[in-house]
C-alpha positions, -999 to +999 in steps of 0.1 A: +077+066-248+061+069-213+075+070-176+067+056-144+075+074-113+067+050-078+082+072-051+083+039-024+096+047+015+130+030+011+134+043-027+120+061-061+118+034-089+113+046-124+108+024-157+108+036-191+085+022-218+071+019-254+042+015-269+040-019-262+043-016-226+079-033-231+103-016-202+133-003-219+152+010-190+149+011-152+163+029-123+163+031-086+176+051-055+172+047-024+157+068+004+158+073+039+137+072+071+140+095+102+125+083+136+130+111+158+114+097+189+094+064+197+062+059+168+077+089+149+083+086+112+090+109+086+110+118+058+125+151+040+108+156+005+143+172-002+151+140-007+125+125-031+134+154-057+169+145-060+164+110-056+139+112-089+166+135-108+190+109-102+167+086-117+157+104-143+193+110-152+198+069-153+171+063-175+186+091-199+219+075-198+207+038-205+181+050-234+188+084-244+171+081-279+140+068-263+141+086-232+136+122-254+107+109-270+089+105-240+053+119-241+040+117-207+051+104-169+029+088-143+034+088-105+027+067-077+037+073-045+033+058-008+001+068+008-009+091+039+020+110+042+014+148+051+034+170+033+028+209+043+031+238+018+037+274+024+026+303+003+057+303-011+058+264-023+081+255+004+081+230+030+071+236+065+086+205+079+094+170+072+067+148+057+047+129+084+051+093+073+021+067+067+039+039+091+036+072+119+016+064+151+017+095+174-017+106+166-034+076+180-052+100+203-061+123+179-082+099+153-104+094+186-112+132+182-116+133+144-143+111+151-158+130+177-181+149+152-221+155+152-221+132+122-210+100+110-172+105+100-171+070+087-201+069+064-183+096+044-150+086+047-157+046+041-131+043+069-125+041+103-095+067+110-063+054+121-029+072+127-019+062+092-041+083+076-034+122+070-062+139+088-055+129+123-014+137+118-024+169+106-049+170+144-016+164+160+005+193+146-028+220+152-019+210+186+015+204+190+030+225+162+003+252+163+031+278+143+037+253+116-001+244+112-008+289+105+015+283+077-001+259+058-012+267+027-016+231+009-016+199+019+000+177-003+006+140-004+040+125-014+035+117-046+016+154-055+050+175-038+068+156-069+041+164-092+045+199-079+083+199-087+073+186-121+050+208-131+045+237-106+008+223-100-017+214-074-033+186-079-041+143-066-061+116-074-089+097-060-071+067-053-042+084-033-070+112-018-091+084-003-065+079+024-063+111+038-097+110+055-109+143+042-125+126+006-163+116+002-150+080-013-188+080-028-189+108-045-151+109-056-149+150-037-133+167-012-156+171+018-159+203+033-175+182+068-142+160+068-124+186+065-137+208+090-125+177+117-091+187+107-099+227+108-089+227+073-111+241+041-108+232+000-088+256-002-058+235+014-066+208-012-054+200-044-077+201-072-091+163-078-087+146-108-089+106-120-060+086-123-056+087-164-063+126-162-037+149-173-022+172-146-001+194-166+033+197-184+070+194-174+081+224-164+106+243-190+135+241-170+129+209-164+121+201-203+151+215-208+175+197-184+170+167-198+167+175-234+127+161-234+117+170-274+079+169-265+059+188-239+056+160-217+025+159-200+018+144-160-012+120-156-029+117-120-015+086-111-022+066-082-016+059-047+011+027-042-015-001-040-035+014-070-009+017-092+004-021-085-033-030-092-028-013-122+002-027-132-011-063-129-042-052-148-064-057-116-093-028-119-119-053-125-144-072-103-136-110-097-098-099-096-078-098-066-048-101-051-027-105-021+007-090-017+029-110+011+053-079+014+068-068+044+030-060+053+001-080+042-023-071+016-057-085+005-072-061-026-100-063-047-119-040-070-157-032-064-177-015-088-201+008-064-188+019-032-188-004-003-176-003+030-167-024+061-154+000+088-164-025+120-135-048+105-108-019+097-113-024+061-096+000+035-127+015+014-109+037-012-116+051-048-098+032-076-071+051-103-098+048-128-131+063-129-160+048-119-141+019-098-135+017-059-115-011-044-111-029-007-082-036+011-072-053+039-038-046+058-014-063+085+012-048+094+038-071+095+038-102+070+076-113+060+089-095+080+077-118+104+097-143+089+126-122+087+124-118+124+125-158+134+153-163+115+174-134+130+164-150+162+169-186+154+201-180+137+183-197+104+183-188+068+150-181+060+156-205+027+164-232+055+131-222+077+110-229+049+125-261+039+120-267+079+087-255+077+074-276+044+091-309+061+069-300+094+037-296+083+037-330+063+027-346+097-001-337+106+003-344+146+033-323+150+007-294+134-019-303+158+007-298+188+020-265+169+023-238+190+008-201+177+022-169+168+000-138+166+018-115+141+014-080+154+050-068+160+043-036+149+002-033+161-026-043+136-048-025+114-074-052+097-097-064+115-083-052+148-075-016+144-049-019+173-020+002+170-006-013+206-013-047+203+019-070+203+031-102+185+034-131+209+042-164+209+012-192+226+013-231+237+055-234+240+068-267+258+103-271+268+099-295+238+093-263+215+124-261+187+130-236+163+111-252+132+081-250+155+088-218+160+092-209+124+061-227+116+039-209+139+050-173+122+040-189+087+009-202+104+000-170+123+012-147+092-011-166+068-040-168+094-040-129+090-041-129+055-073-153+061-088-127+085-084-100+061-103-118+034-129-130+055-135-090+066-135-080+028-162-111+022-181-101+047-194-066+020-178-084-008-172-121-019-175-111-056-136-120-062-124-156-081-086-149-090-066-141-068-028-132-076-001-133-055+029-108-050+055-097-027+082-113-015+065-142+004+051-154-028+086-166-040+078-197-015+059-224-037+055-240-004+034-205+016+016-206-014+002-238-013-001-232+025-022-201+016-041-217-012-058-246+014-058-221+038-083-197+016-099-226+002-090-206-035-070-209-063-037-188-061-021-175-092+015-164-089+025-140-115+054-126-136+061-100-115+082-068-107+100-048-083+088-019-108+050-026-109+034+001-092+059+023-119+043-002-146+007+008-135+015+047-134+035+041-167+001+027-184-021+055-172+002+084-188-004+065-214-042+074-215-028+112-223-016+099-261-038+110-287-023+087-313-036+058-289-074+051-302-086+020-279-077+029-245-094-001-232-066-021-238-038-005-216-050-019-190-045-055-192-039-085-172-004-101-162+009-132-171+008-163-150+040-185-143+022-208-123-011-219-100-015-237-072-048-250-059-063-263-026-053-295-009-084-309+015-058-330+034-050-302+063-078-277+059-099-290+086-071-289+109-061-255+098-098-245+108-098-260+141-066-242+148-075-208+131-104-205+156-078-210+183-058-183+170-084-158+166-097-168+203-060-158+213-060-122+204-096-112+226-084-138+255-049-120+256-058-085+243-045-066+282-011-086+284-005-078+242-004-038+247+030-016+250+013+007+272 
C-alpha cells in the first residue's frame, strides 16, 4: 500500500492506495491562514504536523489492515513558502506564504546582480517566490535571518517531521529562485542574491527518489509493519500533473481553480520570462514543464454573485442564455480579472480588476458575463505566452472547479480554438500523483513505466466557429484595456 501526502493552504489531503492505484481510504483537515497586516500571509508549520497526524490517524481507522502494510508515502505540498530552521530543527517564525506580497521591493534587488538572474533561474522573480521573502526578513528581521540554518519549503518541514531529513525536489526547488532549472542544482550565484550558501539547502533529489524512512517513533505510533520509506515528491502543480498522468510533451492542462493555470510539459528547458512565464523542473527526471498563472479565476465568479445576489448555478444559466445572441456579446461590457494583481503575462502585483463599457442599461447577467469573458480571456493570454517558446501541446485537460460548467468549457474550447478534455477528476489528485511516485521506491514493481499513466476522460468538447471571430475582435479590446488603464488599475 502507498500514501499520498498534499499539504494544500486551506488543508492536508491524504489518500491511501494499492497496487492498482485504486484509493482505499481518504482524509482531510483543514488549515488556517494568518494575515497579520495588509499583503501578509503566512501560516504556522505547527499546524501542518498535527493536521497530517490527524490524517494519518483517519486513514488507520478506515483501512487499518491496509494502512500497516504501507511501503512508502509521497508528499506534495504548496509552493514558495519559506519555512526557517534553527540548528536545533526548530522554527524561527511562521512560514512566509506563496500568496505573500510584501517583498515586491525586494525581487527588484534580487535582480540587481552583475549577471543575468533570469537565464539561471528560467524566471522572472516575483514576491511569490522564496528568495525575495527571504530579502525581506535580512532586512526587516535581521535576528531571525542569523538564525537560519535551513531553509525549507512546506512540504520538506513535513518530510523533516517524517524522517528527520533534509531534503526537496526539483519540481518544488524551482520556485524558490535559488535553482539552476537547466541543470537541475542549487546555484551558488542565486544564492548569493539572497546572502545565502548550499549549506542552507536541502540536498536535491528527483521526484521518484527515495528520501529516507519513517522515523521509529513514528513507525511505531501507528503500528506501520514495514520501514516505510519517503519519495521526493513534488511541488502542488507537479504532483496534480502527476496524478492525471501529464509528464509528457503534447499533454496539457488548464486548472480553472480559484487561480488560473495553463501547464505543459517540455522535454529540454525553455523559458519565457518577458511574459511572466513559470519555467520549472518536472517531478521526474529529465522533464521541465511551463506554467502560466492568474491570480484570480473562480473566484472571480464567486465574487459577482456575492455582489449580484446570484447563485452562481443561476449566473451561468444567465450567462449560457446571453451569449446565444450574438449582438448582446458585441455590446458586452469587459472585466479585467485582477482582483488580487496578475502574475502571467503582466507580472503586476498592484494591478486591479475593473469593470469597462457599463451603460445605465448594464444588468447583472452582463455583468456576470463579462467576468466569464475576462476570466477566460486570461486563460487565453496565458497560452498564447506559453506558445510563444512552446506550441508543442494537443490535449488539453481541464480541472478545477470551473470545469464543472459544460457551458465555460465550451466557452473556453472556441476561445483556444482546441479541443478540451474534461476528466474524472479529484479533490485528492495532487495526493494521487505523490502516491504514484512512492510507488517508484517498490522493488517488487518491475515496469515502472507504467505508474505514470493517463486519466480517464468523461467527456470532450470541441470548438464552435460561430462566435470565435467576435471573441477575437473583443479579446484585442480587452488586452488594449489593461496598457490604456494600467495608472488608474494600481492600489498605490
Amino acid at each position: 500500500m502507498f500514501i499520498g501526502i498534499d499539504l494544500g493552504t486551506s488543508s492536508v489531503k491524504m489518500i491511501l492506495i494499492d497496487y492498482e492505484q485504486n484509493i482505499l481510504a481518504t482524509s482531510s483537515t483543514s488549515l488556517t491562514v494568518q494575515n497579520p497586516k495588509d499583503g501578509f500571509s503566512e501560516q504556522n508549520p505547527s499546524e501542518w504536523i498535527d493536521a497530517t497526524v490527524e490524517c494519518l490517524e483517519a486513514l488507520k481507522l478506515k483501512k487499518p489492515k491496509e494502512f500497516s502494510e504501507t511501503i512508502s508515502i509521497g508528499i506534495s505540498g504548496h509552493m514558495h513558502g519559506a519555512t526557517l530552521i534553527d540548528k536545533k530543527g526548530s522554527v524561527i517564525r511562521p512560514c512566509i506564504l506563496w500568496n505573500d506580497t510584501r517583498s515586491h521591493k525586494e525581487c527588484l534587488e534580487f535582480e540587481n546582480q552583475r549577471f543575468d538572474v533570469r537565464s539561471l533561474s528560467g524566471n522572472i522573480t516575483m514576491p511569490g517566490f522564496t528568495a525575495p521573502k527571504v530579502n525581506w526578513l535580512k532586512k526587516n528581521e535581521q535576528e531571525n535571518f542569523d538564525k537560519i540554518f535551513k531553509v525549507l519549503l512546506p512540504k520538506d518541514y513535513l518530510r523533516f517531521y517524517l524522517t528527520g531529513e533534509y531534503y526537496s525536489e526539483m519540481s518544488d526547488a524551482s520556485g524558490t529562485l535559488w535553482l539552476d532549472i537547466k541543470k537541475r542544482e542549487w546555484s551558488d550565484q542565486l544564492l548569493s542574491c539572497s546572502f545565502l550558501e548550499q549549506k542552507h539547502m536541502p540536498t536535491l533529489v528527483e521526484g521518484n527518489q527515495e528520501t529516507g524512512i519513517l522515523k521509529n517513533t513514528l513507525k511505531n505510533k501507528f503500528k506501520f509493519k514495514h520501514n516505510v520509506k519517503v519519495v521526493g515528491g513534488a511541488g502542488d502543480n507537479a504532483a496534480a500533473a502527476a496524478g492525471m498522468g501529464i509528464t509528457e510533451t503534447k499533454q496539457s492542462f488548464v486548472s480553472l481553480g480559484t487561480s488560473g493555470v495553463f501547464f505543459t510539459p517540455t522535454k529540454d528547458f525553455l523559458s519565457n520570462t518577458g511574459d511572466a512565464v513559470h519555467s520549472f523542473c518536472h517531478c521526474l527526471p529529465n522533464k521541465w514543464h511551463l506554467m502560466s498563472v492568474m491570480l484570480s479565476a473562480s473566484n472571480c465568479l464567486d465574487w459577482v454573485c456575492s455582489v449580484t445576489n446570484t447563485s452562481i448555478e443561476q449566473s451561468l444559466k444567465n450567462v449560457e442564455s446571453f451569449y446565444s445572441d450574438q449582438y448582446s456579446i458585441s455590446n458586452a461590457p469587459f472585466f479585467l480579472p485582477y482582483l488580487s494583481g496578475e502574475r502571467t503575462p503582466h507580472n503586476d502585483p498592484h494591478i486591479r480588476g475593473s469593470f469597462h463599457s457599463i451603460k445605465t442599461t448594464t444588468d447583472a447577467t452582463q455583468l456576470q458575463y463579462a467576468v466569464i469573458e475576462g476570466v477566460s480571456f486570461g486563460i487565453l493570454d496565458g497560452v498564447n505566452s506559453i506558445a510563444k517558446v512552446n506550441n508543442d501541446f494537443e490535449n488539453i485537460f481541464m480541472v478545477g472547479g470551473g470545469s464543472r460548467s459544460s457551458f465555460w468549457i465550451k466557452f473556453l474550447s472556441t476561445l483556444l480554438n482546441r479541443k478540451l478534455s474534461v476528466c474524472e477528476q479529484s479533490e485528492f489528485g495532487a495526493a494521487l500523483g505523490v502516491a504514484r511516485l512512492s510507488m517508484y521506491l517498490d522493488d517488487s514493481i518491475s515496469d515502472k513505466n507504467k505508474l505514470i499513466k493517463e486519466i480517464k476522460v468523461s467527456k470532450e468538447y470541441k470548438p464552435n466557429a460561430i462566435n470565435f471571430d467576435l471573441l477575437m475582435k473583443r479579446y484585442s479590446i480587452w488586452r488594449d484595456l489593461y496598457s490604456s488603464n494600467k495608472k488608474s488599475l494600481l492600489t498605490t
